[in-house]
matplotlib code that plots the C-alpha trace (Angstrom):
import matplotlib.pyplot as plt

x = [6.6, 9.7, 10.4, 10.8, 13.3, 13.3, 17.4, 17.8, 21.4, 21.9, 22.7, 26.2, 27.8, 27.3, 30.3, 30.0, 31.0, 33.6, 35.9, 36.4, 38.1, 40.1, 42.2, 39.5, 38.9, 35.7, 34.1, 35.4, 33.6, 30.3, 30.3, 30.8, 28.7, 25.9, 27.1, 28.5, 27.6, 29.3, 32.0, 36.2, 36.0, 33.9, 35.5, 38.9, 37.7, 36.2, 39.7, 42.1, 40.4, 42.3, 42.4, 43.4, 41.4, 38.0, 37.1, 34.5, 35.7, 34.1, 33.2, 30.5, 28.0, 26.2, 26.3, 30.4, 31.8, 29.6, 29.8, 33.7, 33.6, 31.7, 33.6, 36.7, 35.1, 34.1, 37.6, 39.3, 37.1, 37.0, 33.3, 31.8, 31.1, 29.3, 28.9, 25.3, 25.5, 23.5, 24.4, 25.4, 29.1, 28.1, 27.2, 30.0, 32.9, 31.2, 31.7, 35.3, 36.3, 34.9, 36.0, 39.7, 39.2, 38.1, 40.4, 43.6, 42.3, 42.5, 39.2, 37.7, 34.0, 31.5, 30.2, 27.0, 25.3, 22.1, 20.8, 19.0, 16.9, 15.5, 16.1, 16.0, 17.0, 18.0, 17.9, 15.7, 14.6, 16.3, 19.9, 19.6, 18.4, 21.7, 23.8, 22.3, 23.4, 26.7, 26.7, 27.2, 27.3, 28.0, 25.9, 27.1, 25.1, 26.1, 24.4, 21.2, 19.1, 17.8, 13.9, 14.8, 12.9, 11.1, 14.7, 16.5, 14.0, 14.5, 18.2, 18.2, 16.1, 18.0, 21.5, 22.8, 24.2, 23.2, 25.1, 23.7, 25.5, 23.2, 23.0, 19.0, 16.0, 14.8, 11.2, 8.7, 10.3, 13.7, 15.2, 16.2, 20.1, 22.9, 24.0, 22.8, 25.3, 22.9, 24.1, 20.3, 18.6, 16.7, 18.5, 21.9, 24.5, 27.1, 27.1, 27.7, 24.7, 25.1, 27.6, 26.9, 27.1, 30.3, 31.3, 29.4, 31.6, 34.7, 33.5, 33.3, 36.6, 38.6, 37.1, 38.6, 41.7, 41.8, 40.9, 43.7, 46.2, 49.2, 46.9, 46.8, 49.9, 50.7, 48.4, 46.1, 43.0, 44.9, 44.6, 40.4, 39.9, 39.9, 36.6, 35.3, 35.5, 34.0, 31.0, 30.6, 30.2, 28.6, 25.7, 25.3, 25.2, 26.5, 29.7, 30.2, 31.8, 32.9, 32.4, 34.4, 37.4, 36.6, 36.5, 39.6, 41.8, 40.0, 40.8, 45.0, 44.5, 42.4, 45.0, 47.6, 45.2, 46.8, 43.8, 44.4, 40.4, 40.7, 43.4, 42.6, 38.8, 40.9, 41.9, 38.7, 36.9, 40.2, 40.7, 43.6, 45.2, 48.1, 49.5, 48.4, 45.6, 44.1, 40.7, 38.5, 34.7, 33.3, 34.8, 33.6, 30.4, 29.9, 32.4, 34.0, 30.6, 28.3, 30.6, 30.6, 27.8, 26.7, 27.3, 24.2, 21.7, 22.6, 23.9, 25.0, 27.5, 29.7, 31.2, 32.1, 33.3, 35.6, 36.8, 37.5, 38.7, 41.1, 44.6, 45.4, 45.9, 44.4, 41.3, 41.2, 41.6, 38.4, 36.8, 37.1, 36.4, 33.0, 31.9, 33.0, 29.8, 28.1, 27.8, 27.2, 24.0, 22.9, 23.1, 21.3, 18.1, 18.2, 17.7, 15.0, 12.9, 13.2, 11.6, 8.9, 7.9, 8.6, 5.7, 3.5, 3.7, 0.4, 2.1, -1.6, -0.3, 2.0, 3.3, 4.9, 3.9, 4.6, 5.6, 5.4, 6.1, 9.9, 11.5, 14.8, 14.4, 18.3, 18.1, 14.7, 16.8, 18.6, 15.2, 13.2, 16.6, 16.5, 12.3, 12.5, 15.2, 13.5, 9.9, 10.5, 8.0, 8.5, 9.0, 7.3, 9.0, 8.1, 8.3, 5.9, 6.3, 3.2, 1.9, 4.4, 5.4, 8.7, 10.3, 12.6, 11.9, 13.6, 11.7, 12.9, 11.9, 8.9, 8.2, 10.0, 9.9, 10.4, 7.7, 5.1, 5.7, 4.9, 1.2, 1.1, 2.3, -1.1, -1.0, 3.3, 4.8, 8.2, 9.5, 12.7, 15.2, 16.0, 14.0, 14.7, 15.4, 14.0, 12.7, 9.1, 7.1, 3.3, 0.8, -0.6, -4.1, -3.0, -1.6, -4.8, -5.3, -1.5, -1.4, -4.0, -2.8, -0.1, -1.1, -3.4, -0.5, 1.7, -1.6, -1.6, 2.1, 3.3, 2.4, 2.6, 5.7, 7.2, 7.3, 9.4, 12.6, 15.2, 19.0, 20.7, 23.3, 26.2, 26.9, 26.7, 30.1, 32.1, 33.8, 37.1, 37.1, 37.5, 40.8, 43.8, 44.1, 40.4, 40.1, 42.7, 40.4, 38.0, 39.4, 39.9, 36.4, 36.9, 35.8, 32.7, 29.3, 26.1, 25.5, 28.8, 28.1, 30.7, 29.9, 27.7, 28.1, 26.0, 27.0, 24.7, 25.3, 27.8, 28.5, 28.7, 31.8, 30.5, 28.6, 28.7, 26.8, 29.0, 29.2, 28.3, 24.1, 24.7, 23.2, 25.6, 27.0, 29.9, 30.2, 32.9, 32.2, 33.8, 34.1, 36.9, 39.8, 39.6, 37.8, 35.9, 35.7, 32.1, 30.2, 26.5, 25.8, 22.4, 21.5, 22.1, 18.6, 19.0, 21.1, 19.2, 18.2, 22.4, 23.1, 20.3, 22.6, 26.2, 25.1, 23.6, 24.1, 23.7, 23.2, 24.8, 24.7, 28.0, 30.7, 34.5, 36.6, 40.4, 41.7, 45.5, 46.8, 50.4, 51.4, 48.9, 46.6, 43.2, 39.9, 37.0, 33.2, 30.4, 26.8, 24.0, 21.8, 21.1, 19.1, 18.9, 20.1, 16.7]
y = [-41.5, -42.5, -43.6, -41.5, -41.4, -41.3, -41.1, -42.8, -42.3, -44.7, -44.7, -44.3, -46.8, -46.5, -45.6, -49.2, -51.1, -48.3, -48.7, -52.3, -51.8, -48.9, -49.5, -48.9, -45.6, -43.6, -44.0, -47.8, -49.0, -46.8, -49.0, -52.6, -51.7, -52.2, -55.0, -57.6, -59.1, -57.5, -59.8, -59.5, -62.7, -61.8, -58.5, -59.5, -62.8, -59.6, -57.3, -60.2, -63.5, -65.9, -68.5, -71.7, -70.9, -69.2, -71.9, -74.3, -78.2, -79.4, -82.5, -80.9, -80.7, -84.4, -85.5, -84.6, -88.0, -89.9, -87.3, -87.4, -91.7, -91.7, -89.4, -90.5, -94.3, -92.6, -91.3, -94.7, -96.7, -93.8, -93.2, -90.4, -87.5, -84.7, -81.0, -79.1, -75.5, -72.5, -69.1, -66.5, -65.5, -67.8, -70.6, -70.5, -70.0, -73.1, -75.1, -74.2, -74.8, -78.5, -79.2, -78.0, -80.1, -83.3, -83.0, -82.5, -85.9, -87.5, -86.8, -85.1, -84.2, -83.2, -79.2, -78.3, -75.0, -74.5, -72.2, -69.3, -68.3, -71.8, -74.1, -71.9, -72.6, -75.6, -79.8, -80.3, -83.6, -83.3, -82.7, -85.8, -87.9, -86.5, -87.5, -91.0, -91.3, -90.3, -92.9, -90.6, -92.7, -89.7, -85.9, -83.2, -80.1, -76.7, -73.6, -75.7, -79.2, -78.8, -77.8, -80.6, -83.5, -85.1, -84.4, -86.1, -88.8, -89.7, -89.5, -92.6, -94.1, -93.8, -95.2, -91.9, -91.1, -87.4, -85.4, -81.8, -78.3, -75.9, -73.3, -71.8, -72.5, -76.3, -76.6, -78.7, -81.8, -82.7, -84.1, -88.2, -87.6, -89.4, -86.7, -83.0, -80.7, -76.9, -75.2, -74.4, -77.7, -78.0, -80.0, -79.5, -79.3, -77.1, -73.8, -71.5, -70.9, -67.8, -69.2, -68.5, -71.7, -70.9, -71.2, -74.8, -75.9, -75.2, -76.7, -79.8, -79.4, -78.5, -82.3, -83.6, -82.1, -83.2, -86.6, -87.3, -84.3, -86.5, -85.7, -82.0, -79.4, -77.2, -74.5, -75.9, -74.8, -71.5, -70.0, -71.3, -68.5, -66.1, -67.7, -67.8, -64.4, -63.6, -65.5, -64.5, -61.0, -61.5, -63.4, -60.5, -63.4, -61.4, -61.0, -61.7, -65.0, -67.6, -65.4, -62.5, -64.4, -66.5, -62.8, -61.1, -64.2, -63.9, -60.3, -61.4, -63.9, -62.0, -59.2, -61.6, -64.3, -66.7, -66.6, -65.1, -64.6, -62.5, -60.7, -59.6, -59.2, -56.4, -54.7, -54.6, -53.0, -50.5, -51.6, -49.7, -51.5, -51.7, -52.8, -49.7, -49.0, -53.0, -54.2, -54.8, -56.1, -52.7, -53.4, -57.1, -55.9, -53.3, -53.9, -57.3, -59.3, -58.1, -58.4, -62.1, -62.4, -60.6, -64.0, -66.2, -62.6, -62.1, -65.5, -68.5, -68.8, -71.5, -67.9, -67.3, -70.4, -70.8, -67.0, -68.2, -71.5, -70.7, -71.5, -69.5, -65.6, -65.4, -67.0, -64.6, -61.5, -62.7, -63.2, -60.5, -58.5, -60.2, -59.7, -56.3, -56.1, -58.0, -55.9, -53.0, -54.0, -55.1, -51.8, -50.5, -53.2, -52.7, -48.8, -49.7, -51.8, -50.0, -46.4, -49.3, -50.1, -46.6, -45.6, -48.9, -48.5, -47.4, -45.7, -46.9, -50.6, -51.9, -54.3, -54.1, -56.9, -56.6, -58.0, -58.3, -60.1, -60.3, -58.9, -61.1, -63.0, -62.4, -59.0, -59.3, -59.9, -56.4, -54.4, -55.8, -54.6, -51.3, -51.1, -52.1, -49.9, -46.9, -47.3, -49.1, -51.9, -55.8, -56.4, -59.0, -59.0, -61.5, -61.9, -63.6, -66.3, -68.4, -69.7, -69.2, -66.8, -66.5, -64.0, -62.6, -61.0, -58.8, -57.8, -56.1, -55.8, -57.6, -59.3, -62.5, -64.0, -67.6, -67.8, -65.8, -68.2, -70.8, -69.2, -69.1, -72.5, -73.5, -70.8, -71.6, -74.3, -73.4, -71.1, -70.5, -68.3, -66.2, -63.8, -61.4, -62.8, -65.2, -66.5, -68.2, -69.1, -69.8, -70.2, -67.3, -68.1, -67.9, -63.9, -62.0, -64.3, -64.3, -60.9, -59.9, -63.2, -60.8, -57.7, -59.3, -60.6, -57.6, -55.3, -57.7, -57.7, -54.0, -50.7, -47.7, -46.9, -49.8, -48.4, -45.4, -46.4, -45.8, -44.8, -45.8, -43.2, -44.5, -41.4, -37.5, -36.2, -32.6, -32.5, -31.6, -34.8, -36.5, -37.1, -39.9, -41.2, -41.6, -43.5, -45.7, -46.6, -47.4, -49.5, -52.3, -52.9, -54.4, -56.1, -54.3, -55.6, -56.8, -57.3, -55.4, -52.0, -49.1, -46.8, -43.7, -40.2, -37.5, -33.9, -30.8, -27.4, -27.8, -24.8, -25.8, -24.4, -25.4, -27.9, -29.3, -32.3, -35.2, -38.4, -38.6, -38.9, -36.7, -38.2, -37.8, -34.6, -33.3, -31.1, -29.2, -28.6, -25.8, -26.6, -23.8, -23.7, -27.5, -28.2, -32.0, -33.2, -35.3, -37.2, -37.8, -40.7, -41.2, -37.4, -35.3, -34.2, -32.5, -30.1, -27.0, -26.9, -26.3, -23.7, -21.1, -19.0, -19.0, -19.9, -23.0, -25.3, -28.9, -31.9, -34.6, -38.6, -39.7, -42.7, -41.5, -42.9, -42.5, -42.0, -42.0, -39.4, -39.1, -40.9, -38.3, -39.8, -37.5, -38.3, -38.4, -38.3, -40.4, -38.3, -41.1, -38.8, -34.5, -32.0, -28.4, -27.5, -26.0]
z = [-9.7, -8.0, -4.4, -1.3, 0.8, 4.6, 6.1, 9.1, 11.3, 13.4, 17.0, 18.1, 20.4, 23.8, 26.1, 27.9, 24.2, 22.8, 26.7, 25.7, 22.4, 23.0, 20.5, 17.4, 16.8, 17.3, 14.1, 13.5, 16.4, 15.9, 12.5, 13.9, 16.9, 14.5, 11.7, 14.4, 17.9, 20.7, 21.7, 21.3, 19.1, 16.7, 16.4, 16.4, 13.5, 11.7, 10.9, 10.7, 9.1, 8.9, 6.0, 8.4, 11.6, 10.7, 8.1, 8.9, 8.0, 4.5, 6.5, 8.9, 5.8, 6.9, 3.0, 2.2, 3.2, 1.3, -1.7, -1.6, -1.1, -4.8, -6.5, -5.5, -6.8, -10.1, -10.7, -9.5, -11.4, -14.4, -14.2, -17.1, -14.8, -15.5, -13.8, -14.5, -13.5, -13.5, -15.8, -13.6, -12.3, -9.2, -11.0, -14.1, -11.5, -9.3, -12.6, -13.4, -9.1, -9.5, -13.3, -12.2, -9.1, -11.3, -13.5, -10.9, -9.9, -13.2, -14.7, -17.9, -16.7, -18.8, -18.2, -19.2, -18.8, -19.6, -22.3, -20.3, -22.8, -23.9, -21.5, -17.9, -14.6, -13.0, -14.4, -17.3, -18.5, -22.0, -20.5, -18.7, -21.5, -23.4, -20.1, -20.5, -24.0, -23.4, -20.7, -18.0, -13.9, -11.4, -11.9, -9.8, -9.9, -8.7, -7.9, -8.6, -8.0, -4.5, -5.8, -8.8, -7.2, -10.5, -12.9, -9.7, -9.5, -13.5, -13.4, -11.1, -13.2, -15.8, -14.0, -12.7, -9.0, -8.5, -6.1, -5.6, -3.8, -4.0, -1.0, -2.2, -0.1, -0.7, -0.9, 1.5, -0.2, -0.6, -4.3, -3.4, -4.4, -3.0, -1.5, -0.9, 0.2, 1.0, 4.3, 3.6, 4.9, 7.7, 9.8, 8.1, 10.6, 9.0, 11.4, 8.2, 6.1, 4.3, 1.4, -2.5, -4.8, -4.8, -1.7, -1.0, -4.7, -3.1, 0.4, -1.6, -3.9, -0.2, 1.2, -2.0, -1.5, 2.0, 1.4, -1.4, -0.3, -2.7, -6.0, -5.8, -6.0, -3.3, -3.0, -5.0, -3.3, -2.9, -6.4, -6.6, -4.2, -7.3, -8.4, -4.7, -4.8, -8.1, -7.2, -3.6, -4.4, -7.5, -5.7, -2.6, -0.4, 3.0, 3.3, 6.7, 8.8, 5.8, 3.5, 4.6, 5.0, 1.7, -0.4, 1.7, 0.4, -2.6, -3.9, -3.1, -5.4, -8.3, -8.3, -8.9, -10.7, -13.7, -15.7, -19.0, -19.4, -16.6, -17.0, -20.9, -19.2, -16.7, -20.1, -22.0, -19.2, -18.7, -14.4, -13.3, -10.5, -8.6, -5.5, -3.5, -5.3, -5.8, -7.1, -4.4, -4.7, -6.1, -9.6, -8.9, -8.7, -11.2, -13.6, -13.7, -13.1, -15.4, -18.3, -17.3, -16.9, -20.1, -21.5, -20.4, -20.7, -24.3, -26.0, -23.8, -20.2, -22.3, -23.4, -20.0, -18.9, -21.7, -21.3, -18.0, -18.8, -21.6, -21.7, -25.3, -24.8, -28.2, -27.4, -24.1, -26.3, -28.5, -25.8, -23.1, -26.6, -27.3, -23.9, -23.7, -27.0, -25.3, -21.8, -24.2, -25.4, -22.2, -20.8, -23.5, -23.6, -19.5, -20.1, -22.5, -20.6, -17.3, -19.0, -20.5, -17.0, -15.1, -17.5, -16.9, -12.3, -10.6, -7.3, -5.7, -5.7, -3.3, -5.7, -9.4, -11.9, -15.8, -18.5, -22.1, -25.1, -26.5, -23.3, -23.0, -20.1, -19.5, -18.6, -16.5, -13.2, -13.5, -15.0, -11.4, -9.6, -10.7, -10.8, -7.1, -5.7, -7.4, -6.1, -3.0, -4.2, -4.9, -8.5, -11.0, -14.2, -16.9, -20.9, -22.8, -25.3, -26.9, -23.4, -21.3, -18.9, -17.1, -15.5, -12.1, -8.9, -6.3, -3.1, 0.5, 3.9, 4.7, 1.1, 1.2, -2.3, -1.9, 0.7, -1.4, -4.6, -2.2, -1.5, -4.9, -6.4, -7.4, -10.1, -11.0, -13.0, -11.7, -8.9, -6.6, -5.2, -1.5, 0.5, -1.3, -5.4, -7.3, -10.5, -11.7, -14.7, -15.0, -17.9, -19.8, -18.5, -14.9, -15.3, -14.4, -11.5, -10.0, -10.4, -7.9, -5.6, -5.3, -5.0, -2.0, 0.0, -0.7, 0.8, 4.0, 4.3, 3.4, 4.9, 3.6, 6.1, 4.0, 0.8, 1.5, 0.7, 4.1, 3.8, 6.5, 7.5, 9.7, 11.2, 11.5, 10.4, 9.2, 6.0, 7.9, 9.8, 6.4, 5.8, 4.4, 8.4, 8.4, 5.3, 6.2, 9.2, 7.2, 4.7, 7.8, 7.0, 3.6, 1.7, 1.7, -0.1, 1.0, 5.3, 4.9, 2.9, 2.4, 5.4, 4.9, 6.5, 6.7, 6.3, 6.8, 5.3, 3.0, 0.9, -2.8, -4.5, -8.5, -9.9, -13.1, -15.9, -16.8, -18.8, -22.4, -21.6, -19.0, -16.0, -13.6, -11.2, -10.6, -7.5, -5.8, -2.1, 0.3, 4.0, 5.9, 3.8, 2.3, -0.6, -1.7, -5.3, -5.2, -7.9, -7.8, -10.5, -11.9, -10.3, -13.5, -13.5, -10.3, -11.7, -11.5, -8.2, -7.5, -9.7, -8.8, -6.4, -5.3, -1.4, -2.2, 1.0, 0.8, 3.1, 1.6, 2.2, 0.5, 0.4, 1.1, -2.4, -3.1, -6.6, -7.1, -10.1, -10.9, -7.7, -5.2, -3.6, -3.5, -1.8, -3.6, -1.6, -3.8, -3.4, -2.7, -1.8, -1.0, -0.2, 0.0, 3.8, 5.4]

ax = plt.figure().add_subplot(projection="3d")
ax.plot(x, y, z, "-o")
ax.set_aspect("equal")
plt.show()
């Protein structure tokens, strides 16, 4: 069983919006008519960000002054400090922007990144005991701490100032820390709220860096954006307002970065980049991330942090190498457990909830991904071990995860995340009874119309209109990702020209496309499968939902479509 699809094209702009902007072309403003609010500023903000004006000050969040005033004291007075961070890109490049920060300042901080596997998400109690022993005075969390009330509560007992920037949803009560710095708080004034861990790190390395300018070099805060941008897009946090202008300034600096863990990372995975031709956030998202982040699902995150830490090529080279194994076999336990499950889903219930003993809860994020973009459902994914259960989730539309766990927390001993991600754990005996909880609220909450999975289709468009000037129109909408996605066309009777399998399992398509005299190279990944239904006859006409690509090839630049979706023209 596997999802339908509805496609859904969305209205074009009305004459009344498209005379105001007359200088955005047709297509350009049927796109933004529908990702931004209808105003000249907004619009304008959106194609040129700029670094200096569309940034919010660090020093609205209501807790930075009084975070910056103690760090600043535990440097002068040379305080042990410590940074706790999560596993992921977001959480391994928050690290690295406040150790560089700490230690421009004078400081040698203590990073520690928990083990996924054994110790999970968030503070624990034994990492603080081992902070107290090495006679740590300031922690400083990141990407984590805001649902860490009783952690929180023993690290002041124990002597320790906690300062936490965390941007996920806090629960009913709120962690006692000196200072919480979450664009997520209920009555948190800062007016941007959509910012990854990431971002909230290097809200609070930029206060630093304003507060003692003569400490830091020149451009600093400058060459950090490299990081922003890895864990912006890594996270899918919108990329829209902050964040926008945080990854645009980002990419310059990635293509360029100093890192030699990320530039020997760029040669392992084989990124061909130039000037003209530059990475953008689709190789952040497919390619450079989850080799990073291959680290913490397989071994440990210290891995990545030191490959991005490094100063000794050598070490790089090992490294970016390991990872490069490492990413490997995480594709292959993914593909593993996601046929385990595709054989396990009732399509009767509404909601998906398995799991089993020795799953890797590493790779249990991307298998609930992958189960819940296929069948359109909200995703329960947990492994087993002795008593306990723990596990991730990924939901859409209507599902929101964090405020189902909380119907649920009777039957959790952990829980967190967005609307729409999240993580949990409970006890064995509590499965049977948390699984139909769930499958109740997803019954009151979902209709059927709900679990058909919708395409949205920008616009209605010929192949001929696709050309270089049209792209180039389109790439002033970069950096795409999520709240931001790549635009998608629809075209209808397409002839197909040839079709062929590719890639070494052969799941993917290959099809050549004749509209008039021009003629479309177009790849259909994952659709291999589908091959027969092209081949049948030589007047095969498609409709075809598709992505517009450029590839450059011995200096010619050639436009490529990417097939999400097709059907046989009616």
């Amino acid at each position: 069983m596997t999802s339908r699809k509805t496609w859904k094209i969305l209205s074009q702009a009305p004459e009344s919006f498209k005379t105001k902007f007359p200088q955005y072309s047709q297509i350009i403003l049927n796109l933004i008519y529908h990702r931004l609010p209808h105003n000249l500023v907004n619009i304008e903000n959106f194609f040129n960000p700029d670094y200096t004006k569309t940034l919010h000050s660090p020093f609205l969040f209501k807790d930075m002054s009084k975070a910056v005033k103690r760090i600043l004291e535990a440097v002068d007075k040379k305080e042990k400090i410590a940074i706790f961070g999560d596993y992921d890109v977001d959480g391994v490049t928050s690290v690295l922007i406040l150790c560089d920060t700490l230690s421009a300042l004078g400081s040698e901080p203590t990073v520690y990144i928990p083990d996924r596997k054994d110790e999970g998400y968030g503070l624990n109690f034994p990492a603080i005991t081992e902070f107290k022993k090495k006679k740590i005075k300031l922690l400083i969390t990141v990407d984590c701490g805001v649902r860490d009330i009783e952690e929180i509560e023993k690290a002041n007992k124990l002597g320790l100032d906690v300062i936490i920037t965390d941007h996920h949803l806090p629960g009913r009560e709120l962690p006692k820390a000196l200072a919480i710095i979450n664009p997520r708080l209920k009555n948190e004034r800062y007016p941007f709220k959509d910012l990854a861990g990431v971002g909230v790190a290097y809200k609070l390395a930029l206060a630093l860096i304003k507060e003692v300018p003569e400490q830091f070099p020149a451009g600093f805060e400058k060459w950090l954006l490299d990081l922003v941008a890895l864990g912006t897009v890594a996270d899918m946090v919108p990329l829209l307002g902050e964040n926008r202008t945080l990854v645009k300034y980002g990419l310059v600096v990635l293509n360029k970065t100093r890192r030699l863990g990320l530039q020997e990372l760029f040669k392992t995975a084989r990124l061909n980049f130039s000037s003209k031709n530059p990475l953008g956030t689709s190789q952040i998202g497919f390619q450079i991330a989850p080799r990073i982040n291959s680290a913490g699902r397989i071994d440990h995150a210290n891995f990545a942090f030191a490959l991005l830490n490094t100063q000794e090529k050598a070490e790089a080279q090992k490294i970016a190498s390991n990872l490069e194994e490492k990413n490997s076999q995480r594709q292959k336990i993914t593909h593993e457990i996601v046929q385990k499950i595709e054989e396990k889903v009732d399509k009767n219930q509404k909601l998906i909830f398995v799991g089993q003993k020795g799953w890797p809860i590493g790779i249990l994020g991307l298998v609930a991904g992958k189960i819940c973009e296929k069948f359109a459902r909200p995703t329960f994914v947990y492994t087993i071990k002795d008593q306990l259960c723990r596990g991730s989730i990924r939901s859409l539309g209507k599902f929101k995860v964090v405020a189902t766990l909380e119907e649920c927390r009777d039957l959790l001993i952990d829980y967190g995340g967005h609307d729409f991600a999240g993580g949990f754990s409970f006890n064995i005996q509590n499965e049977k009874k948390l699984a139909k909880k769930l499958q109740k609220i997803a019954d009151k909450l979902l209709s059927e119309k709900d679990l058909v999975q919708e395409i949205q289709i920008d616009g209605r468009i010929s192949l001929t209109e696709v050309n270089q000037k049209m792209y180039k129109d389109l790439k002033k909408l970069e950096p795409f990702g999520s709240g931001n996605p790549a635009p998608l066309f629809l075209a209808e009777k397409v002839k197909v020209f040839g079709c062929n399998i590719i890639g070494s399992d052969n799941k993917h398509l290959k099809i050549w496309f004749q509209d008039g005299e021009q003629y479309f190279e177009a790849i259909a990944f994952g659709k291999g499968n589908r091959h027969g239904s092209l081949v049948t006859n030589k007047n095969t006409f498609l409709d075809i939902i598709f992505e517009i690509s450029s590839d450059e090839w011995n200096g010619e630049k050639k436009l490529t479509l990417i097939i999400r979706d097709f059907r046989i023209s009616p």
